[in-house]
C-alpha positions in Angstrom: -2.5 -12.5 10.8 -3.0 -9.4 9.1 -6.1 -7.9 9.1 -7.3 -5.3 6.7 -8.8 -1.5 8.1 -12.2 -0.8 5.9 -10.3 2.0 4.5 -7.6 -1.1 2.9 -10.5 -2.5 1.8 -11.9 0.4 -0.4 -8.8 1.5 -1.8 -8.1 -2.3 -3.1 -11.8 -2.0 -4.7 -10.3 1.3 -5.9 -7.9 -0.9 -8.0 -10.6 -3.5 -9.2 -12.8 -0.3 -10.2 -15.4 -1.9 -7.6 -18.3 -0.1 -6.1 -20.4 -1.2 -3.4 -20.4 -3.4 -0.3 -21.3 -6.6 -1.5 -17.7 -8.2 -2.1 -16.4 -6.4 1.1 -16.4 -9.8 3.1 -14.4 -11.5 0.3 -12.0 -9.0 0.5 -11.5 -8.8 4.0 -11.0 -12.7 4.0 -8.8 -12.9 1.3 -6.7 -10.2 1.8 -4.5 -11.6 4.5 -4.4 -15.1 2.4 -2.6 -13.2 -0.9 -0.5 -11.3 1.6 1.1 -14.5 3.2 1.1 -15.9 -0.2 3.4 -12.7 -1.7 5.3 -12.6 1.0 6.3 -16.4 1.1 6.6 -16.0 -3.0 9.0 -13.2 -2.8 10.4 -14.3 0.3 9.7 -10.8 1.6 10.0 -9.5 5.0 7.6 -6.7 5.1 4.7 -5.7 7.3 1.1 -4.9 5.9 1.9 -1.0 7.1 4.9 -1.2 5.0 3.7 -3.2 1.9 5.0 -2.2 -1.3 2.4 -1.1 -4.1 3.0 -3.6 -6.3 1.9 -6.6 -3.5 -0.9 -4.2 -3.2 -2.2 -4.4 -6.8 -0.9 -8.1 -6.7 -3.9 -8.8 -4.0 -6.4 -6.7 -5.7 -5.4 -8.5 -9.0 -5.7 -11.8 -7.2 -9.4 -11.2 -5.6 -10.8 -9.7 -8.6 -9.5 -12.7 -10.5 -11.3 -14.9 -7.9 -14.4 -13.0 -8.0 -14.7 -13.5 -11.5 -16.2 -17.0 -12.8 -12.7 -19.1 -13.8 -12.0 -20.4 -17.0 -13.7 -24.2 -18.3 -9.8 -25.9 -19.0 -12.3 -28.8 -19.9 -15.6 -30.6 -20.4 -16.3 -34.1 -21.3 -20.2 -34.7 -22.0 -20.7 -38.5 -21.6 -21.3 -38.2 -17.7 -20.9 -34.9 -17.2 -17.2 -33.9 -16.3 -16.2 -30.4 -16.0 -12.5 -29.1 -15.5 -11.7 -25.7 -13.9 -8.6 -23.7 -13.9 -7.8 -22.1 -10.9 -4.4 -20.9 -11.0 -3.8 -17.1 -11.3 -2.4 -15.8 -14.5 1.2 -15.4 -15.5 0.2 -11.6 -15.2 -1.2 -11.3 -12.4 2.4 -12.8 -10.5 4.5 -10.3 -12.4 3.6 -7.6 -10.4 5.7 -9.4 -7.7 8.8 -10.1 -9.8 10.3 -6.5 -8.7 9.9 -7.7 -4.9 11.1 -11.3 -5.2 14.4 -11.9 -3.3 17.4 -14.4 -4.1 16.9 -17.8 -1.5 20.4 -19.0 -1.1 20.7 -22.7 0.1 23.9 -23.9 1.5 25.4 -27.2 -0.1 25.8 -29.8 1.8 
């Protein structure tokens, strides 16, 4: 598994516009999650010294996004029932569409 130099780390709080050391540990956790996760989505074959900017920006999209308190989908006030959303953003995947690669399966 990939893990991400302090100097990765900064320039993906570079992206968020993030200062500070407090979400460093979130970052360095999640970091190699999203990279699997573009890589699997785009059926990609890089390596994290070779990762294109736009998987880049997708990771720092995705951890901001998970830093940030979700969205209430719903609440329901009789005995207290709250609903989150947790899935990222239509936007946030586009930044992989340019990388994703065709998945031919053969017929049978």
């Amino acid at each position: 598994m990939w893990e991400p130099t302090q100097e990765e780390i900064e320039q993906l709080k570079q992206l968020n516009n993030v200062t500070g050391a407090k979400h460093d540990g979130f970052y360095r956790a999640m970091a190699p999650i999203l990279f699997d996760v573009a890589k699997d989505h785009c059926n990609g074959k890089w390596e994290p010294s070779d990762m294109p900017q736009g998987v880049r920006l997708f990771i720092a999209k995705a951890i901001q996004f998970n830093t940030q308190s979700t969205g209430l989908k719903g609440r329901v006030m009789g005995t207290v029932s709250y609903s989150y959303d947790t899935e990222f953003p239509k936007a946030i995947w586009t930044y992989l569409r340019p990388y994703k690669r065709v998945r031919f399966h053969a017929l049978r």
